[in-house]
C-alpha positions as a LaTeX table, in Angstrom:
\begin{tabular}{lrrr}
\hline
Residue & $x$ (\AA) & $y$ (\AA) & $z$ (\AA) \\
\hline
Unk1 & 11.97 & $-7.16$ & $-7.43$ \\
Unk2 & 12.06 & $-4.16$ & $-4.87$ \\
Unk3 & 8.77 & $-2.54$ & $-6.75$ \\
Unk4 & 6.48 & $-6.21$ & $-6.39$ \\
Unk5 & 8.18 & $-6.14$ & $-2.94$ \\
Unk6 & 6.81 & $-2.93$ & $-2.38$ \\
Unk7 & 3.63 & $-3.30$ & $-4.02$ \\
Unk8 & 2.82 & $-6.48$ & $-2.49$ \\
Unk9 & 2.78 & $-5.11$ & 0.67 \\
Unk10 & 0.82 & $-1.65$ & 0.12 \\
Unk11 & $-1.76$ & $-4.41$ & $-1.48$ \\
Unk12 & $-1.85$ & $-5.97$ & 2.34 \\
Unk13 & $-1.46$ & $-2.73$ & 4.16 \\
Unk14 & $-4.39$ & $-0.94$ & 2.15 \\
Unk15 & $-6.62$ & $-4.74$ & 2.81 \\
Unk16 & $-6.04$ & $-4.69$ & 6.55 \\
Unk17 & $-6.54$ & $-0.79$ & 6.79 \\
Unk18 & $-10.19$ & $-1.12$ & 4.81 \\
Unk19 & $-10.77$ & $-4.75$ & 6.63 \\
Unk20 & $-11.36$ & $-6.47$ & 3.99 \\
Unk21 & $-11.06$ & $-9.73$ & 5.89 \\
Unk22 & $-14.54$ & $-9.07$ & 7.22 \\
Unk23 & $-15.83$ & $-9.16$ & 3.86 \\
Unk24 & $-13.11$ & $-11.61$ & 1.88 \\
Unk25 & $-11.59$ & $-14.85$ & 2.26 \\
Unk26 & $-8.24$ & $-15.06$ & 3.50 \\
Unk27 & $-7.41$ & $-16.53$ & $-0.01$ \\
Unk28 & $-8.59$ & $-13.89$ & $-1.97$ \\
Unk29 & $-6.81$ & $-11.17$ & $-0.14$ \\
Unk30 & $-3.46$ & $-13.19$ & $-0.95$ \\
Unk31 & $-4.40$ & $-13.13$ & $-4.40$ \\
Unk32 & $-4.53$ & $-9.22$ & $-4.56$ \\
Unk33 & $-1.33$ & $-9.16$ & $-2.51$ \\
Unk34 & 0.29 & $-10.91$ & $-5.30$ \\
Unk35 & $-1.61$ & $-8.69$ & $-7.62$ \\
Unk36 & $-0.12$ & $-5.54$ & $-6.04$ \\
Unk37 & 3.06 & $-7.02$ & $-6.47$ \\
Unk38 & 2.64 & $-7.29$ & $-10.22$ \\
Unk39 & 1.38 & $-3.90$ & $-10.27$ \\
Unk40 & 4.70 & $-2.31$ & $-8.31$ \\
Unk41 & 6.37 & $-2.12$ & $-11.19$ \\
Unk42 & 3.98 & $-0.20$ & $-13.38$ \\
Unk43 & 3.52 & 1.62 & $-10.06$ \\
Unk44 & 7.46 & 2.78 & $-10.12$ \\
Unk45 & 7.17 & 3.93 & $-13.24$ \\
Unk46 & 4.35 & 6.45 & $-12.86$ \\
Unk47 & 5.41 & 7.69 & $-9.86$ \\
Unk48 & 8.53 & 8.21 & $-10.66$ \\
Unk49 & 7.18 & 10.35 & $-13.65$ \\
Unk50 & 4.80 & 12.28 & $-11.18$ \\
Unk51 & 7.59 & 12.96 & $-8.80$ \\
Unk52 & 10.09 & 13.94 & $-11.30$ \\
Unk53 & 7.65 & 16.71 & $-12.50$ \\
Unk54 & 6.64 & 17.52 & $-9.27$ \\
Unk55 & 10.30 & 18.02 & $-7.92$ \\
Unk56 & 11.04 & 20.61 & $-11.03$ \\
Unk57 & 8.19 & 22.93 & $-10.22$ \\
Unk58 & 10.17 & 23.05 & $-7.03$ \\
Unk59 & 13.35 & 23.58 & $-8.48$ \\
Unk60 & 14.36 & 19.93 & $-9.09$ \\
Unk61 & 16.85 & 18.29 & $-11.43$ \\
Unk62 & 16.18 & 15.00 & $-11.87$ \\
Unk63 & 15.02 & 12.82 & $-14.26$ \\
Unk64 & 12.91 & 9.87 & $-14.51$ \\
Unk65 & 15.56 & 7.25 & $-14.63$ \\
Unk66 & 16.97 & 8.58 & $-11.41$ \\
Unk67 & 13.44 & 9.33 & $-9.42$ \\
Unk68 & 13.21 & 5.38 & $-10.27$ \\
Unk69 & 16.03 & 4.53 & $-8.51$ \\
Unk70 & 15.06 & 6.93 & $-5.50$ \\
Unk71 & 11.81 & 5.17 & $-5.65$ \\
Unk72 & 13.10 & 1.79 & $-5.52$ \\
Unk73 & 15.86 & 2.44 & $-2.90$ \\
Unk74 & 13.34 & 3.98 & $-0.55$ \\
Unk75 & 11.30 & 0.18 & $-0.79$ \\
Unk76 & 14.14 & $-1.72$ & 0.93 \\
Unk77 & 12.75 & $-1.74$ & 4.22 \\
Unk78 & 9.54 & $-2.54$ & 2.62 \\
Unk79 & 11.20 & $-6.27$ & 2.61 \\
Unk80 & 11.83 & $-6.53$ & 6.60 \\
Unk81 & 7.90 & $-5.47$ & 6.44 \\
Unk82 & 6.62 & $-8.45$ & 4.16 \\
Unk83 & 7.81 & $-10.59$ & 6.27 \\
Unk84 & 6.35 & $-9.44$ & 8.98 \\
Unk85 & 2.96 & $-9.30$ & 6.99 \\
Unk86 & 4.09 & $-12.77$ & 6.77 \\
Unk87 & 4.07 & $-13.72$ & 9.91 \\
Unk88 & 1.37 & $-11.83$ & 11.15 \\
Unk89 & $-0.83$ & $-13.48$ & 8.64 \\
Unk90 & 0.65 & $-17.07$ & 9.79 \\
Unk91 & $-0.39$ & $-16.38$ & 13.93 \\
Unk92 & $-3.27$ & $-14.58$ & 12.95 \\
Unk93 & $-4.66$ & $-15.71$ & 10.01 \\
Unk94 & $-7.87$ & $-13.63$ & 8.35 \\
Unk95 & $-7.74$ & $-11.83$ & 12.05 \\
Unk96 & $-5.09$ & $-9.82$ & 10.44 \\
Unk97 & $-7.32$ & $-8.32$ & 8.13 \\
Unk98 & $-10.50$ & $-7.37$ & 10.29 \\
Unk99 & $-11.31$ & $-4.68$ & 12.88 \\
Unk100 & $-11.56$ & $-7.09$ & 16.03 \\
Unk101 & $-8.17$ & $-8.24$ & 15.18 \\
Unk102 & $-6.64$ & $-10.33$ & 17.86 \\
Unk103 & $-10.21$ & $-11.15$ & 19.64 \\
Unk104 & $-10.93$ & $-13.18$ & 16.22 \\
Unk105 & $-7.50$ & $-15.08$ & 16.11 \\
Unk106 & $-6.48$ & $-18.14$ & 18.12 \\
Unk107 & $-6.27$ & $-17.58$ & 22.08 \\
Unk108 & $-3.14$ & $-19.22$ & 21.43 \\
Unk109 & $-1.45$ & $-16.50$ & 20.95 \\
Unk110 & $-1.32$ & $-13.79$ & 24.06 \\
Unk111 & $-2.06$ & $-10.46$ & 23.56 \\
Unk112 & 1.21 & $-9.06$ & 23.85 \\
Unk113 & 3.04 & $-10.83$ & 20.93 \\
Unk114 & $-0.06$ & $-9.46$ & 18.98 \\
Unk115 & 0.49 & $-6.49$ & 19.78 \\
Unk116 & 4.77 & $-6.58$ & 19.13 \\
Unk117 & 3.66 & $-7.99$ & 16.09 \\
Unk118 & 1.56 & $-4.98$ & 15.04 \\
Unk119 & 4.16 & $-2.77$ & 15.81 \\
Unk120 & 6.72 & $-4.46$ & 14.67 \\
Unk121 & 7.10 & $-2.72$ & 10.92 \\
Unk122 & 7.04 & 0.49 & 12.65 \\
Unk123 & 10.59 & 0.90 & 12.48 \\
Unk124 & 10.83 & $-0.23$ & 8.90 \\
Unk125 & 8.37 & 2.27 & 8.08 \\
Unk126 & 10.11 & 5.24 & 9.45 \\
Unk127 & 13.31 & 4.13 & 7.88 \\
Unk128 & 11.87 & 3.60 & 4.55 \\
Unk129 & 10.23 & 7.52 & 4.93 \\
Unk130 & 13.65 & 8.63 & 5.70 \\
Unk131 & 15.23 & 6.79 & 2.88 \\
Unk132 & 12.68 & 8.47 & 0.74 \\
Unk133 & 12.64 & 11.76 & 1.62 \\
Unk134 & 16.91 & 11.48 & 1.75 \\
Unk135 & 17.03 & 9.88 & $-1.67$ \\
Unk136 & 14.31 & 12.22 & $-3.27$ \\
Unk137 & 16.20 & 15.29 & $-2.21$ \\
Unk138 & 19.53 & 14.01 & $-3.79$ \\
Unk139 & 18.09 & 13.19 & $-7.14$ \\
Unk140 & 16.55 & 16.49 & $-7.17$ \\
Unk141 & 19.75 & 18.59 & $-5.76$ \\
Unk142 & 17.03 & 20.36 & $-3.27$ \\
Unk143 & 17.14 & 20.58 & 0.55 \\
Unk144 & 15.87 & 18.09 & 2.62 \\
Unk145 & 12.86 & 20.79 & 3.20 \\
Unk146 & 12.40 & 21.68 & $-0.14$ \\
Unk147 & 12.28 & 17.86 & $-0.76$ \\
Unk148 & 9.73 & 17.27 & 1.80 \\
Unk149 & 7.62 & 20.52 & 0.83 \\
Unk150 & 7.82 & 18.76 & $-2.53$ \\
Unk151 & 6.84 & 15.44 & $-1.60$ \\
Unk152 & 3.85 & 16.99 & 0.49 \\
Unk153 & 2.71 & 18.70 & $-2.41$ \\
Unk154 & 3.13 & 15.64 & $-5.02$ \\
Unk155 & 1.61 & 13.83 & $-2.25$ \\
Unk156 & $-1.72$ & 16.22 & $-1.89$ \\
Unk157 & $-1.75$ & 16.11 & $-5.38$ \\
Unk158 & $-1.96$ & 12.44 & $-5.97$ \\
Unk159 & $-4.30$ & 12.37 & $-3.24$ \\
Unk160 & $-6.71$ & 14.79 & $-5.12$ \\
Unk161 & $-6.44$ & 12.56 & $-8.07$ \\
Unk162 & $-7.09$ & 9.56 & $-6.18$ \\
Unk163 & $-10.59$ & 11.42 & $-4.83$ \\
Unk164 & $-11.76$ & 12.59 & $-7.99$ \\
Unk165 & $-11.49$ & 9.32 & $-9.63$ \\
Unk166 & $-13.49$ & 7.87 & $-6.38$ \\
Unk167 & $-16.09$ & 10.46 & $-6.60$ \\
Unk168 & $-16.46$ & 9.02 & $-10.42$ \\
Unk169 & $-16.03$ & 5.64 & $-10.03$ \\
Unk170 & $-18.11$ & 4.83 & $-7.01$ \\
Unk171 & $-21.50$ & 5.09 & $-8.37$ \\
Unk172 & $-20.35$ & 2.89 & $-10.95$ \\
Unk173 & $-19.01$ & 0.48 & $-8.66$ \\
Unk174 & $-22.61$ & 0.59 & $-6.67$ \\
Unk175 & $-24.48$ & $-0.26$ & $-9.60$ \\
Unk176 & $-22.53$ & $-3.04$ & $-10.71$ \\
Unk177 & $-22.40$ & $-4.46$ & $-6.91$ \\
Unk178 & $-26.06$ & $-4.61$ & $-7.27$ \\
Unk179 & $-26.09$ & $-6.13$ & $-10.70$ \\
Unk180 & $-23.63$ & $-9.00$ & $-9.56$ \\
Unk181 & $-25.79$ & $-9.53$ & $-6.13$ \\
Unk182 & $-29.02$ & $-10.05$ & $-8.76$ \\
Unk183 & $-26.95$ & $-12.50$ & $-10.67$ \\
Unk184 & $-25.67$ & $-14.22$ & $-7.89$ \\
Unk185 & $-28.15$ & $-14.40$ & $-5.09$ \\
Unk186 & $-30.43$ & $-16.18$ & $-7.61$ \\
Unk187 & $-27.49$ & $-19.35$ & $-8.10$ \\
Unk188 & $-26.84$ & $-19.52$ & $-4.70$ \\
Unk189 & $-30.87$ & $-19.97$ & $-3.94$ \\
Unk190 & $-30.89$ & $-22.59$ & $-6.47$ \\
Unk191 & $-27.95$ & $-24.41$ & $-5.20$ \\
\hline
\end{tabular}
């Protein structure tokens, strides 16, 4: 439950970061959110196994099993966050998910409660980082630092991984973007 919790919201965090409400319906954005979520599981398994090695090359001891249950501790707070996605999406609507943010929502709603809104998972964040790094060093029997100079590492990593696959994948995803606007542009001439 914790890990479609958790992946549920990275699904909405990672839509409003790349504004994807400028380019999606509202709808559809939901519909990945509850995507994500199915994917947090499969999610908390892999990264448990990528963390677990990447903790022994620092001198870790944990295993897999454990690293899970670091993983999914540390995406408690990520429930205090949903439903603030949750209401952020029900006073703000798509506006949530775009760059102009409040100017695009309902003047019904002044521009200081958007703004406590917005920062209102702030806190949740930083607790679920300290739950993290706290629960990752235990598992592993390593400092705090140690755990942290892990994580950073695992985390640079992962990020690497995540840049060569984009550096692959986004010609692909160019050409079929202009194969599906060919196919499509025609129907919607027609119609």
């Amino acid at each position: 439950m914790l890990a479609s919790i958790w992946g549920a919201s990275i699904a909405l965090s990672l839509s409003s970061a790349f504004y994807l409400g400028e380019k999606l319906p509202l709808a559809t954005i939901l519909i990945g959110a509850l995507i994500g979520g199915a994917l947090g599981l499969p999610a908390l398994y892999l990264l448990a196994v990528l963390y677990t090695k990447m903790g022994r090359v620092f001198g870790g001891r944990s295993s897999a099993t454990d690293m899970r249950a670091a993983l999914a501790w540390s995406a408690v707070p990520q429930i205090p966050i949903l439903l603030v996605w949750i209401l952020r999406i029900a006073l703000f609507g798509q506006s949530t998910f775009t760059s102009m943010g409040y100017s695009n929502s309902a003047q019904l709603v002044p521009p200081l409660i958007f703004s406590l809104v917005q920062l209102a998972s702030l806190p949740f964040s930083i607790w679920g980082i300290a739950i993290w790094i706290g629960a990752y060093a235990e598992v592993h029997q390593v400092s705090t630092w140690r755990g942290i100079a892990s994580l950073a590492a695992g985390g640079a990593f992962i990020g690497a991984a995540l840049a060569a696959v984009g550096v692959v994948c986004l010609p692909v995803s160019f050409i079929l973007y202009a194969i599906l606007r060919m196919l499509i542009l025609p129907m919607q001439s027609a119609g």
